[in-house]
N, C-alpha and C positions, 0 to 999 in steps of 0.2 A: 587386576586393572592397574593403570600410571597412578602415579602416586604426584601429587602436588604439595610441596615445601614452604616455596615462596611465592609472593605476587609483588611485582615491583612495577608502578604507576611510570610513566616515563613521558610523559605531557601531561600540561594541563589547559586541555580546548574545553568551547562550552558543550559544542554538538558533538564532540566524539576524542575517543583520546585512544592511546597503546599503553600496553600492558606485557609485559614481558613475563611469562610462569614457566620457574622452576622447578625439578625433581625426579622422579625417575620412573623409566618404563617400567612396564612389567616383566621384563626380563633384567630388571635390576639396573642398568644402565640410564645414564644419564640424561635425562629430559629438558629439552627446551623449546615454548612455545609462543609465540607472539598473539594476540588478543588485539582486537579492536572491541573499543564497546562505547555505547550511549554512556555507559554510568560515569558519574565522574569521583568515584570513590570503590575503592577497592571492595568495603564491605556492602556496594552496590551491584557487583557484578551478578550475575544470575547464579553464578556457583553456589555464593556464599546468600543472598537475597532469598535463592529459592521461589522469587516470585513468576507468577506466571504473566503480569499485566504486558498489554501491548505497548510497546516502543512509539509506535506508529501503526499509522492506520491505512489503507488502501479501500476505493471508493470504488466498485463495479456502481453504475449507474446508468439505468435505460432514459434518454430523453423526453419527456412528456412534450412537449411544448414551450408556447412560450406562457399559459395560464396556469395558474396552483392547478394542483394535482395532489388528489384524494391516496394512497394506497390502499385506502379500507377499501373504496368503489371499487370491488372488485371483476363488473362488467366495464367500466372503464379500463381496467390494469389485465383484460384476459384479451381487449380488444387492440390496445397499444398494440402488446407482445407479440399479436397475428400481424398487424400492422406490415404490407411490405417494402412500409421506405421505412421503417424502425431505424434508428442511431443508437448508437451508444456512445457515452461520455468520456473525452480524453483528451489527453493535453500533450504538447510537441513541447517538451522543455531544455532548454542548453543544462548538460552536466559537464562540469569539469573533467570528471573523471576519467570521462573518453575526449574532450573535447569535442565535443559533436551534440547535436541533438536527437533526442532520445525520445520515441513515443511513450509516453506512461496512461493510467489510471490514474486520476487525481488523487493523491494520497498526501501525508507530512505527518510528522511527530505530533506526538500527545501531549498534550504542555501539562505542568504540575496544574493537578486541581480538575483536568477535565476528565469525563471516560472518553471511550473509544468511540462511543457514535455522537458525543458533542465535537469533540474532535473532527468528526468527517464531514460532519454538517460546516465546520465552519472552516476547512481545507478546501472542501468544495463552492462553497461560496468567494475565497479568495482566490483560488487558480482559476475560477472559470466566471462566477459573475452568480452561479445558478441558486438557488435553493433547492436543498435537499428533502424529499420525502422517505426517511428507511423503515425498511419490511421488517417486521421482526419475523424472527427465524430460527432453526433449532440450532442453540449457542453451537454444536459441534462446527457451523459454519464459517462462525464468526471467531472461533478461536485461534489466540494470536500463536502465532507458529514461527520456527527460526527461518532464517532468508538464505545466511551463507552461513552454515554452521561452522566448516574448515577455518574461517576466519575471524568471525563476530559473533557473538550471543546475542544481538538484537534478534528483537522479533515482533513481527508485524500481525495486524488482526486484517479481516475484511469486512465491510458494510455493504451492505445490497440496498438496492432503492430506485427510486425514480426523479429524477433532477426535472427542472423545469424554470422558463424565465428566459432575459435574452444572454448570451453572454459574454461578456467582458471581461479585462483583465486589470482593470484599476484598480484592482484591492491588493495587488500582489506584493512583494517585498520586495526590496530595491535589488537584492540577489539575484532574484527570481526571471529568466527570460521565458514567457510560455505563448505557447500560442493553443486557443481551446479550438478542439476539433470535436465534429457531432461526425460521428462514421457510419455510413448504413454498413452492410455485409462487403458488397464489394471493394470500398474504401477497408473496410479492416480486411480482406486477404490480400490486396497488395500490399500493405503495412507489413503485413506477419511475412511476406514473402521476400521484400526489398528494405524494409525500415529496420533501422535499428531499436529494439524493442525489450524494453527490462523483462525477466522470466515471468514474475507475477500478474502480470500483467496481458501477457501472449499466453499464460495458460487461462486466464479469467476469457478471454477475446477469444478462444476455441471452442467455449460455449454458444458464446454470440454468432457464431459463422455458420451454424445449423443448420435446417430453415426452420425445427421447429422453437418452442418456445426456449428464450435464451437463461430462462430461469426456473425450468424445468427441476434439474437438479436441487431444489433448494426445496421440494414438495417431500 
């Protein structure tokens, strides 16, 4: 396999920085490879950390209503899911990056000190308004995995649950442009067909466009 020499930091942003590593292939020849990453320390990066924790978090979430919502009630949570104006939770946000607006799953980074389903709980409360209910579930589901390997070692976990309340976007960060959307089926296959739509998100929403239950897989 390549062999890694150097790692040399070449900014320093709070949310993300490059990384420039050098050394050589495995055919001996000379290597060089460009890194983006959350960490902002070298002996932070996943190579060297080893750690598995999520980056960030991303929020599948079926709409309860606008009243608290039980997950234990499990004849409430079998009756949603038959439900057939069911929504799922999402958010229309401006990214830079294309310049354009991007349908997503509420999701954002894990701030120092939280895990990954406090984190969603309160991701979700400020992109949409809603209060979160999450399922627990077998951790394979929820484990946090790389996004774009080719270019970043972040890696993101998912939470499942059921959102509920009315929603709003006052809570959001002055960066932040979103607008929250409740999508039954029909509303998410024109999205998937004509929206522009982050990959994580259009594979969680392939679930949801079924007829049967949208959280089937998590059984």
């Amino acid at each position: 396999m390549a062999t890694i020499r150097r790692i040399h930091k070449i900014t320093d942003e709070k949310f993300l920085n490059m990384y420039i590593l050098e050394g050589e292939k495995k055919t001996g020849a000379p290597m060089r490879y460009q890194l983006a990453s959350r960490a902002g320390r070298v002996e932070d990066l996943k190579m060297k950390s080893q750690k598995e924790d999520a980056d960030a978090v991303i929020v599948y979430a079926l709409y309860a209503g606008e009243e608290a919502f039980d997950s234990k009630d499990e004849a409430a949570c079998q009756s949603l899911r038959e439900s057939a104006d069911l929504r799922v939770v999402m958010v229309r946000q401006y990214r830079a990056a294309v310049d354009a607006f991007v349908y997503e799953l509420p999701a954002g980074l894990v701030d120092p000190g939280e895990n990954m389903r406090q984190a969603a709980a309160r991701e979700t409360f400020e992109e949409t308004g809603l209060k979160l209910d999450i399922l627990d579930v077998d951790p394979i589901f929820e484990k946090a995995r790389f996004t774009t390997i080719g270019m970043t070692d972040e890696n993101n976990g998912i939470v499942y649950g059921y959102a509920y309340g009315l929603p709003d976007t006052a809570h959001e960060e002055d960066s932040e442009e979103i607008e929250v959307i409740l999508a039954d089926r029909k509303r998410v296959r024109e999205i998937l067909a004509k929206g522009k739509v982050s990959m994580p998100t259009a594979y969680q929403l392939m679930h949801f466009l079924g007829e049967g239950d949208p959280f089937a897989f998590l059984s």
